[in-house]
TORLUM-296282 format. One record per atom (N, C-alpha, C): residue in one letter; x, y, z. Coordinates in pm, whole numbers, plus 50000, padded with zeros to 5 digits. Layout:
N
aXYZ
...
! end
This chain:
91
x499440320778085
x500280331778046
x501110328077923
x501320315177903
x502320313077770
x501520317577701
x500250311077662
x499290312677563
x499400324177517
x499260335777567
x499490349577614
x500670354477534
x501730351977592
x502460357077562
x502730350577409
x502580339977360
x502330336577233
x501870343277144
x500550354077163
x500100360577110
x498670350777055
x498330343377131
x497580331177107
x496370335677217
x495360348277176
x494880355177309
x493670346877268
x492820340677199
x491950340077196
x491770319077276
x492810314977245
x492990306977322
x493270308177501
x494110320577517
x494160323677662
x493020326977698
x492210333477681
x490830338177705
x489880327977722
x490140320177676
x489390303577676
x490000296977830
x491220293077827
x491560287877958
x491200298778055
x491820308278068
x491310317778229
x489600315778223
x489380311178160
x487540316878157
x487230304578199
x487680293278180
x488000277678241
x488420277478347
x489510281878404
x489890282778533
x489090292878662
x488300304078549
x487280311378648
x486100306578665
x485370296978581
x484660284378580
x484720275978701
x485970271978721
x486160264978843
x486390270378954
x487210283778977
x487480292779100
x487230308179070
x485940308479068
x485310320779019
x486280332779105
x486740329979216
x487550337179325
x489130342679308
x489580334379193
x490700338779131
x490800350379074
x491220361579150
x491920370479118
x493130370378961
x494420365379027
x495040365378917
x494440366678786
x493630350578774
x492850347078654
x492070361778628
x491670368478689
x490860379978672
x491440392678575
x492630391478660
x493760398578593
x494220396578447
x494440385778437
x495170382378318
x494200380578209
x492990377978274
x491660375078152
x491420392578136
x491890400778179
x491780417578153
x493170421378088
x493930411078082
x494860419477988
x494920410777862
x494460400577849
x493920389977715
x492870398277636
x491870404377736
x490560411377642
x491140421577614
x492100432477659
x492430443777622
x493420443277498
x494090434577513
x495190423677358
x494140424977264
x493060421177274
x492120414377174
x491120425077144
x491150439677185
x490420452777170
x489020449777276
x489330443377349
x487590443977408
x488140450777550
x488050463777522
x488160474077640
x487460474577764
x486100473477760
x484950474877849
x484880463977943
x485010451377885
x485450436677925
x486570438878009
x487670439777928
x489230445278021
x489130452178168
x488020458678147
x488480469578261
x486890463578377
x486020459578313
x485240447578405
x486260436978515
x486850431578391
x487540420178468
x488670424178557
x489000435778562
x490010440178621
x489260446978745
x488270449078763
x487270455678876
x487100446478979
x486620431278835
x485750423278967
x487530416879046
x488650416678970
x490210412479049
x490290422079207
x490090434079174
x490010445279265
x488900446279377
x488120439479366
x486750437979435
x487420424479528
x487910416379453
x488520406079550
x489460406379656
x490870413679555
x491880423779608
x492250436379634
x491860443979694
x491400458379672
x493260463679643
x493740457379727
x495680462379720
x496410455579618
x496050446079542
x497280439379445
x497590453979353
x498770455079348
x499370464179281
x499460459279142
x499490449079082
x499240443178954
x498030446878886
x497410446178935
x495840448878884
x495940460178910
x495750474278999
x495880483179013
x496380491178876
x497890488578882
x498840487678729
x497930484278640
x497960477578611
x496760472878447
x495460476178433
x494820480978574
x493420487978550
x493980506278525
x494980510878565
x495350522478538
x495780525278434
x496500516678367
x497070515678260
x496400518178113
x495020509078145
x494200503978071
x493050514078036
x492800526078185
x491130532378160
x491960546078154
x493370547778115
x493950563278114
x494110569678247
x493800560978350
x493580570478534
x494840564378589
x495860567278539
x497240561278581
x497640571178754
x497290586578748
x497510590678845
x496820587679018
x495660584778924
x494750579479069
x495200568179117
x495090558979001
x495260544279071
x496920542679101
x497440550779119
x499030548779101
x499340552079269
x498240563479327
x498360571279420
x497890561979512
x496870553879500
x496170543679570
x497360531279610
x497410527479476
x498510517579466
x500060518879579
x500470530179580
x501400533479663
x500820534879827
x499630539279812
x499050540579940
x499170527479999
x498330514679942
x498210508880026
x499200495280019
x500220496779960
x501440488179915
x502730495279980
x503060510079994
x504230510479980
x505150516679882
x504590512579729
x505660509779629
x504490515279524
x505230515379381
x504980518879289
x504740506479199
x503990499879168
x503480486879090
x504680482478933
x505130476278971
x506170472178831
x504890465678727
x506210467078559
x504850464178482
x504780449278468
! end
């Protein structure tokens, strides 16, 4: 995430893709490698990697948030998101 937030995406994209290398099962990493590709204009990628996070986690409200965010379907996934959380996903 420093990397990241550095604005250093093409290096972040390198480590999560390293760390999904080793724990293909990482969610998070899933996550954050979908908001690195979406930084970096690769949309289609973004919203892949944010599927296969959701396929793992069907309820993280994080991913939820950033796959809604990301494909314009903020109402659906927002409605889901509250469904099965509770709450409304912070950004």
């Amino acid at each position: 995430m420093i990397l990241q937030d550095m604005r250093r995406h093409d290096e972040a994209l390198a480590s999560f893709d390293a760390a999904l290398a080793l724990q293909p099962i990482n969610a998070d990493a899933l996550n954050n490698r979908g908001s690195v590709l979406h930084a970096l204009g690769r949309a289609d990628e973004a919203l892949a990697s944010y599927d296969r996070a959701l396929a793992l986690q069907s309820n993280d409200a994080q991913v939820l948030y950033n796959r809604a965010m990301r494909s314009g379907n903020w109402n659906v996934s927002t409605r889901r998101s509250r469904a099965t959380t509770g709450a409304c996903p912070a950004a």
